[in-house]
C-alpha positions as CSV (number, residue, x, y, z in Angstrom):
1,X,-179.5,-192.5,-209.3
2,X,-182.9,-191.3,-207.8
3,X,-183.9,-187.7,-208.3
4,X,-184.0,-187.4,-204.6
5,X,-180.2,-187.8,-204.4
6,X,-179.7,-184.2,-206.6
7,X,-177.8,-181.6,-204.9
8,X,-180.8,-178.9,-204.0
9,X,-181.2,-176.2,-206.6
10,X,-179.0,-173.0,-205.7
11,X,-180.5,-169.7,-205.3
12,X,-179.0,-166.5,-207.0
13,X,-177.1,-165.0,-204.6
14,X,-179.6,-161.8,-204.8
15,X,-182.0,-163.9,-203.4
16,X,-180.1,-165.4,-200.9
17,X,-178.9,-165.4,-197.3
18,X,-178.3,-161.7,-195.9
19,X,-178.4,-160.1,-199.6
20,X,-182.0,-158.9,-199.3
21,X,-181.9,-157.5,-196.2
22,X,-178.6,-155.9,-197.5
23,X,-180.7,-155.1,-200.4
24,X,-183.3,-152.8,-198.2
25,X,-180.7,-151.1,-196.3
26,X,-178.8,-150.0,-199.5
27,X,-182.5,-148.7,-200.5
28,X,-183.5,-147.2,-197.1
29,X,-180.2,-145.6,-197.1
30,X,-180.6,-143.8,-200.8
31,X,-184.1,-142.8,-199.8
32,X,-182.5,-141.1,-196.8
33,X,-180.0,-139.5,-198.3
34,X,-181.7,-137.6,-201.2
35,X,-184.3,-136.7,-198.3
36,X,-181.1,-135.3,-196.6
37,X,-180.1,-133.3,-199.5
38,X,-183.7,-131.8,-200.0
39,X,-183.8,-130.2,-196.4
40,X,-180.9,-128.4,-198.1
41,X,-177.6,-127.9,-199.0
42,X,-175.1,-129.3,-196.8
43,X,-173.0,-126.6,-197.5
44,X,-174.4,-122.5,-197.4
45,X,-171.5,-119.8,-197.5
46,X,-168.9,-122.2,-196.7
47,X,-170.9,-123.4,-193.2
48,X,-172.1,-126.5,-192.1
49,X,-176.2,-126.4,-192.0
50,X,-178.6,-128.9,-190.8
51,X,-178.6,-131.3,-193.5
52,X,-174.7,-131.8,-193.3
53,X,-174.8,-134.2,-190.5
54,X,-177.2,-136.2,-192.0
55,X,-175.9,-136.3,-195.4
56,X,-172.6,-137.7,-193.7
57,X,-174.6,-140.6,-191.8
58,X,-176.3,-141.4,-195.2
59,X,-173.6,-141.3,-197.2
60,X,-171.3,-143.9,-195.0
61,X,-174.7,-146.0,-194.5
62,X,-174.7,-145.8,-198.0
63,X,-171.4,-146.5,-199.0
64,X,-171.4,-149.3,-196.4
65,X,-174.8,-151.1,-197.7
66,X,-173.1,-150.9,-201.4
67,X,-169.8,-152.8,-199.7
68,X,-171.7,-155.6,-198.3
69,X,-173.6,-156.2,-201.2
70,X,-169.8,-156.4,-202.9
71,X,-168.4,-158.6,-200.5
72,X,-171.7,-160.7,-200.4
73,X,-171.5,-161.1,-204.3
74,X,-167.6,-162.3,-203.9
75,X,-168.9,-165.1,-201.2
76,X,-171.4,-166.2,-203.6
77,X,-169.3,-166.2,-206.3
78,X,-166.3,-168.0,-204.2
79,X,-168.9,-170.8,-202.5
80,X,-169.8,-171.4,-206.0
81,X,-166.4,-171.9,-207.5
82,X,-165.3,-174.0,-204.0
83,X,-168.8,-175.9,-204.8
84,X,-168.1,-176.8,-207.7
85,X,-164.4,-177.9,-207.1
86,X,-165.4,-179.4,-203.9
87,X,-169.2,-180.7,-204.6
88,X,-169.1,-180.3,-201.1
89,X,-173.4,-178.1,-201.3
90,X,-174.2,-179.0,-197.7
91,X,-171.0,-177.0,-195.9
92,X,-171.4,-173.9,-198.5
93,X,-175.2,-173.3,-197.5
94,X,-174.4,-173.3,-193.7
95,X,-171.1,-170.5,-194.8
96,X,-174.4,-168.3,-196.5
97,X,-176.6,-169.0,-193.3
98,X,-174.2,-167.9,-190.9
99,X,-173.2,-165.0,-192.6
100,X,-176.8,-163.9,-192.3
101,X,-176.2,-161.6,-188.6
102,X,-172.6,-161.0,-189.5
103,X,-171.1,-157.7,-188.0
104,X,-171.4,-155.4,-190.6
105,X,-175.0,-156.4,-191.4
106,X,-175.6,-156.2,-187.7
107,X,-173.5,-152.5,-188.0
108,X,-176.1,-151.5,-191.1
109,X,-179.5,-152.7,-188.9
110,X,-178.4,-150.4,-185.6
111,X,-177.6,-147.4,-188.4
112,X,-180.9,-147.6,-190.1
113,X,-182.3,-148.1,-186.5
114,X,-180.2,-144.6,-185.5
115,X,-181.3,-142.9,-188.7
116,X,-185.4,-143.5,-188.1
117,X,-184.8,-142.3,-184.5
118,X,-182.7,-139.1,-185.3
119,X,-185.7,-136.9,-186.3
120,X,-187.7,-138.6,-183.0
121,X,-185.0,-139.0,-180.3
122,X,-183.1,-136.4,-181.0
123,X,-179.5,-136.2,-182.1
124,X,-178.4,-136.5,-178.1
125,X,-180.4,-139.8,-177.1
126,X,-180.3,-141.3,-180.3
127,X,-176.4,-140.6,-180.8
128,X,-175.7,-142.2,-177.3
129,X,-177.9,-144.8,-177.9
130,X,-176.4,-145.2,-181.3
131,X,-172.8,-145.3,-180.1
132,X,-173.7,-147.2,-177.4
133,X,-174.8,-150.2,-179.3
134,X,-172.0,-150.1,-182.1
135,X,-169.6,-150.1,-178.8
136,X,-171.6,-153.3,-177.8
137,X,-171.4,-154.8,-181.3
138,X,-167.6,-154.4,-181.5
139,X,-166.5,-154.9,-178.0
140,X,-169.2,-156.8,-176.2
141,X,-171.2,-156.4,-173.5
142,X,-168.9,-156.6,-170.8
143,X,-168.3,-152.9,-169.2
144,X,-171.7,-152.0,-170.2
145,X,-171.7,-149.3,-168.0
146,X,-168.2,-147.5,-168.8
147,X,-169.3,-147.8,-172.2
148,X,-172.6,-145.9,-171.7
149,X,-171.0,-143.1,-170.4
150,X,-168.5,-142.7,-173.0
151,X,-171.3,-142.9,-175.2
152,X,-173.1,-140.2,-173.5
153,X,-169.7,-138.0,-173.3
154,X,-169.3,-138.7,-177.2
155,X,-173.1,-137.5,-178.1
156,X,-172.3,-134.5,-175.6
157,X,-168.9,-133.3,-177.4
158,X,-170.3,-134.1,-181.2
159,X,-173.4,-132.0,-179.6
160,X,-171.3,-129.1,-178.3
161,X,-169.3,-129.2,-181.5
162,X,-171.8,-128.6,-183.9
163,X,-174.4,-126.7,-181.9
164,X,-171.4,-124.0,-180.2
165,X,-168.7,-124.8,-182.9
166,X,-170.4,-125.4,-186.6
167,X,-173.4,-123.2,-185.0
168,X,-176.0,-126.1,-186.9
169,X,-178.9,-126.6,-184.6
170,X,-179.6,-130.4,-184.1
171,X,-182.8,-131.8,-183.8
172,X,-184.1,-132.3,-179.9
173,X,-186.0,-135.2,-178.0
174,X,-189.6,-134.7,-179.7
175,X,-191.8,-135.8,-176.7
176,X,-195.1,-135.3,-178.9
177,X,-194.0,-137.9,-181.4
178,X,-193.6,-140.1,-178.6
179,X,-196.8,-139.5,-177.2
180,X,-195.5,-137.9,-173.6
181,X,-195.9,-134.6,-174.0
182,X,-198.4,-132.9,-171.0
183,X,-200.6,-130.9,-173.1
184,X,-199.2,-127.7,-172.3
């Protein structure tokens, strides 16, 4: 047997496929939630303040980063054992490969998306923008157009309900941070 005829060595599953991507959301996601808990509590005299709504988007991004890294470890771990049962390499590195823009990875890259925007966009824009995409994720594209205004109607009632309701003033559209503010 020549040493060309090996199976190819395989990675750890840390290293491979979608894992260290997965990896720098879970990290991205901390980071953004301890900078969520420094603007302040989340909680002051039993009401919501500004740091409550992003704590909660940091905490599911969070909690959904840690998942995926879970239930990437478990494929690893079950390709190996079918692997090694099946000696069958060549099918189990095209599983890791297409699992690479699976939903929930393609769910954690438009969240980390929505979070650097928040501060920039706004919580109206980005939320629309934000709801409109996950909409597009789960139900396709077809409809675009319904869907973008039950986006907008979303953003608008979360708005209303913490800005009127919760009385916790949201960050606006920041036009100088996009460079189109007039100068006045």
């Amino acid at each position: 047997m020549s040493p060309s005829a090996s199976p190819p060595a395989r990675r750890h599953w840390l290293l491979s496929g979608a894992t260290p991507l997965t990896l720098a959301m879970t990290a991205i996601s901390a980071l953004y939630l301890i900078s969520a808990f420094q603007m302040a509590p989340p909680l002051d005299n039993d009401r919501l303040t500004a740091s409550f709504f992003p704590a909660l988007i940091g905490s599911i991004a969070l909690v959904l980063c840690v998942a995926q890294l879970v239930s990437q470890q478990r494929a690893s771990r079950d390709s190996r054992s079918n692997e090694s049962a099946n000696d069958d390499a060549s099918s189990a590195d095209s599983d890791a490969s297409s699992s690479l823009f699976s939903p929930a990875l393609r769910l954690m890259l438009v969240t980390a998306l929505y979070i650097l925007a928040f501060s920039h966009l706004g919580y109206l824009l980005s939320s629309a923008l934000y709801v409109f995409a996950v909409m597009l994720l789960f139900a396709g594209r077809d409809k675009w157009v319904s869907k973008a205004v039950i986006a907008c109607a979303i953003s608008a009632l979360g708005y209303g309900l913490f800005e009127q309701l919760f009385n916790v003033h949201l960050p606006a559209l920041d036009l100088s941070a996009l460079g189109l503010d007039n100068g006045s």
